[in-house]
Rosetta silent file (secondary structure, phi, psi, omega in degrees, C-alpha in Angstrom):
SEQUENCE: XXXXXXXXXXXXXXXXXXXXXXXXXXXXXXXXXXXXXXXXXXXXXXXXXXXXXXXXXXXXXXXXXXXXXXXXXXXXXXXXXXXXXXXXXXXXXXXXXXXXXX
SCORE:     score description
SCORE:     0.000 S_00000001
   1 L     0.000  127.861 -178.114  175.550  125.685  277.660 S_00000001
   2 L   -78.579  151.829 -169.938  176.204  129.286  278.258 S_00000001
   3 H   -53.210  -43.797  177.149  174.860  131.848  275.639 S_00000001
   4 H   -55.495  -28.564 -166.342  178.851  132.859  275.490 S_00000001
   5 H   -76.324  -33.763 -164.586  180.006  129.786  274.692 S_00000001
   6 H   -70.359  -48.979 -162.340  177.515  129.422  271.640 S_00000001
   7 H   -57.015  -44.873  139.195  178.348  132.455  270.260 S_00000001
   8 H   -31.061  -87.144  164.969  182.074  131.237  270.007 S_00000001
   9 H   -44.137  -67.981 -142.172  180.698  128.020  267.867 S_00000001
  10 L  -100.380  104.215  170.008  178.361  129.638  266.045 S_00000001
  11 L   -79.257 -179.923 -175.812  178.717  131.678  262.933 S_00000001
  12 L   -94.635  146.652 -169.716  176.413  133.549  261.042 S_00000001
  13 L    83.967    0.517 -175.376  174.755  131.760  258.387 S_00000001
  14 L   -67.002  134.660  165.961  175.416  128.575  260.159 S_00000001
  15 E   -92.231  115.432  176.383  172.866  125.815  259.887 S_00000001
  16 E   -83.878  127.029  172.287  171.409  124.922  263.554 S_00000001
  17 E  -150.341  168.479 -176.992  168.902  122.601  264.819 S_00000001
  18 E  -132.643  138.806  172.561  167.857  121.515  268.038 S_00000001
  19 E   -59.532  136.737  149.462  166.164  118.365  269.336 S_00000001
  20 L  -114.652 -161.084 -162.492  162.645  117.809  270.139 S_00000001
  21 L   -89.848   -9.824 -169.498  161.061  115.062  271.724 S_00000001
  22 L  -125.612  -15.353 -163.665  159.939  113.191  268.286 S_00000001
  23 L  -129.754 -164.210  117.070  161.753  115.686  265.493 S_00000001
  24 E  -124.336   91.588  156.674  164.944  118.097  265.314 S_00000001
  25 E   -55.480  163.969 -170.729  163.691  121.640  264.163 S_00000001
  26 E  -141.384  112.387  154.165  166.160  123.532  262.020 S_00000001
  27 E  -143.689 -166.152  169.786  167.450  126.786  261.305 S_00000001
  28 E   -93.979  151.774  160.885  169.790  129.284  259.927 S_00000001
  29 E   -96.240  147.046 -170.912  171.681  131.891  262.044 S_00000001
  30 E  -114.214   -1.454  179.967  171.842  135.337  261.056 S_00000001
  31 E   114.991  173.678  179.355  174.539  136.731  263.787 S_00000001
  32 L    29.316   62.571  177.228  173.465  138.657  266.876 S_00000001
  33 L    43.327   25.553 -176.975  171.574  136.074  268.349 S_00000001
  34 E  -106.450  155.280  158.062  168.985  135.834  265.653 S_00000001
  35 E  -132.110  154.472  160.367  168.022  132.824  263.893 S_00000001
  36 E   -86.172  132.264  166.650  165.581  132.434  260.691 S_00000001
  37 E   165.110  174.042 -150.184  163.154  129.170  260.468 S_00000001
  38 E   -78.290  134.397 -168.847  159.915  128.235  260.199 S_00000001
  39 E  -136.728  131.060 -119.713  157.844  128.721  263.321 S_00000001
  40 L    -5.530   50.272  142.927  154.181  127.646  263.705 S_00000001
  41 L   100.913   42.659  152.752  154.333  126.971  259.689 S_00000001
  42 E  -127.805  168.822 -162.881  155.551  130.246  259.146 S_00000001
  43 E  -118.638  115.911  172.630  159.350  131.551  258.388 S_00000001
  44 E  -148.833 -151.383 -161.290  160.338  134.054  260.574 S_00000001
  45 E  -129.428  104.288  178.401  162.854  135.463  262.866 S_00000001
  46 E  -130.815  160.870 -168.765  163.681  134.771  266.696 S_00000001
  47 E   -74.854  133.824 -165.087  166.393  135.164  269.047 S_00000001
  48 H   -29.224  -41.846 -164.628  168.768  132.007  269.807 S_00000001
  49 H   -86.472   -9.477  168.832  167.758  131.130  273.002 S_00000001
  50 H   -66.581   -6.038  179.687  163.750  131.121  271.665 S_00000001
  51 H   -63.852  -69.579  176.709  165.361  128.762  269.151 S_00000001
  52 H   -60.277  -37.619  176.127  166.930  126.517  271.491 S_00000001
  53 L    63.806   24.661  177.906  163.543  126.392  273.792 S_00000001
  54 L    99.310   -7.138 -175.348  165.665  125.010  276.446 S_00000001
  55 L  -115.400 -161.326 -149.237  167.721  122.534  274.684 S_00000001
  56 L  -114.963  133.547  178.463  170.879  121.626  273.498 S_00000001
  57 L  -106.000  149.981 -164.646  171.785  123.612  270.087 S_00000001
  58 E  -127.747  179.121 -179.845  173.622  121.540  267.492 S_00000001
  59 E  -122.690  145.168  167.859  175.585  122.596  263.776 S_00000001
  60 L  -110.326   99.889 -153.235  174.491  120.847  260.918 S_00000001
  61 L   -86.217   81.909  167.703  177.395  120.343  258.752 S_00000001
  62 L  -109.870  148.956 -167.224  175.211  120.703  255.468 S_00000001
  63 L   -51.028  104.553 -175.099  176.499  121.530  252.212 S_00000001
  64 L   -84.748   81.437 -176.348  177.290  125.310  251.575 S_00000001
  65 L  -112.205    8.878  143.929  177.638  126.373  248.009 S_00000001
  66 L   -66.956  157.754  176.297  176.439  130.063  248.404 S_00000001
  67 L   -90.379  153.065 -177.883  178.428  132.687  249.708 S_00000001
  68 H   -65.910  -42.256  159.218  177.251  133.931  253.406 S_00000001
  69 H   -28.806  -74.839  175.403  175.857  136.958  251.784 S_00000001
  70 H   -48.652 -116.810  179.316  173.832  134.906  249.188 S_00000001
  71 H    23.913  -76.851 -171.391  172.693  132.543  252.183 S_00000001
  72 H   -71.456  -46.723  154.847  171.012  135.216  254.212 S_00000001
  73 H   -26.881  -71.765 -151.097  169.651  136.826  250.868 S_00000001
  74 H   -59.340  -42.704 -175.146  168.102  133.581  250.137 S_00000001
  75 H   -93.690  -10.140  179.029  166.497  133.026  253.592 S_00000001
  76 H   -78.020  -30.511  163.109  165.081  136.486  254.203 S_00000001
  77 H   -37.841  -47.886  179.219  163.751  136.367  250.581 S_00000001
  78 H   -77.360  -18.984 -153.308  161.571  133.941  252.237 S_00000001
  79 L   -54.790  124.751  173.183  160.776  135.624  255.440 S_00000001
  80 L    95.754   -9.554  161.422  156.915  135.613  256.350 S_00000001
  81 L   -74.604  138.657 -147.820  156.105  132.721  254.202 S_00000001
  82 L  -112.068   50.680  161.548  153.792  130.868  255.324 S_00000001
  83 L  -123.322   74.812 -171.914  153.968  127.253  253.145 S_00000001
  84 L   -83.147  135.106  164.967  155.206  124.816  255.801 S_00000001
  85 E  -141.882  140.861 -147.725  154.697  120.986  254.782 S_00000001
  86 L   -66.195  -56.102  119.533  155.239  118.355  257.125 S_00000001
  87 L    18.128  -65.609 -156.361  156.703  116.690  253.911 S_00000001
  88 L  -127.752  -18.770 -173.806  157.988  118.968  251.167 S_00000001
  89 E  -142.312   50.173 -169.481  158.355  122.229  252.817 S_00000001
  90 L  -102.649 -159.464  166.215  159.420  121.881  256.658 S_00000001
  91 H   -61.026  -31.707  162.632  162.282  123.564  258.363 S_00000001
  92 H   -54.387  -56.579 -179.452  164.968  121.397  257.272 S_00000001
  93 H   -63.683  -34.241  179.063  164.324  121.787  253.328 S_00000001
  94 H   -68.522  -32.525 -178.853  164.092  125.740  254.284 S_00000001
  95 H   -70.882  -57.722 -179.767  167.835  125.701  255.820 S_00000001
  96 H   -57.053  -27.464  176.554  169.060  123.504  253.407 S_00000001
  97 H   -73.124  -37.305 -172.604  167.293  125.533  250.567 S_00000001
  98 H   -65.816  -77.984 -177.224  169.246  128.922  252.264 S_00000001
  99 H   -51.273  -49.352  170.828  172.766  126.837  251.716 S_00000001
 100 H  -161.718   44.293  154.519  172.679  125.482  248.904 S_00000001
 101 L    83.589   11.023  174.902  169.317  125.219  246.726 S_00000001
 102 L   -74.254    0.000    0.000  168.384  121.801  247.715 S_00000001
């Protein structure tokens, strides 16, 4: 999939995840090819295609009851935190926590 095409599908604030071989990582997009999510059990900020890592990128249709504004408050609020749990705190619960407080 070309980088153009994604950019067309993909808004900012969008939740994203991509398959791995055992899991599907997760994150939010912030626009300009950035995405937020947790990366070696820290939350930070990399560029789409370090996101994708080669794969296929997907939309998560997860529930949005923030404004896009709020949203991107909410995950850079987090930015640099470093309490990833395989469990209770992984990349999923951080996107979904961004959207809508879950």
């Amino acid at each position: 999939m070309s980088r153009c095409f994604l950019k067309i599908l993909v808004m900012q604030k969008t939740h994203l995840y991509v398959q791995r071989m055992a899991y599907t990582h997760h994150g939010i997009y912030l626009g300009d090819d950035f995405v937020i999510h947790y990366d070696d059990g820290s939350i930070m900020v990399v560029e789409l295609e370090d996101f994708a890592d080669n794969g296929w990128i997907y939309i998560k249709n997860s529930v949005k009851t923030y404004s896009d504004a709020r949203i991107v408050q909410r995950a850079k609020s987090r930015f640099g935190e470093s309490n990833y749990h395989l469990l209770f705190n992984n990349c999923e619960h951080f996107a979904e926590w961004c959207r809508n407080g879950d």
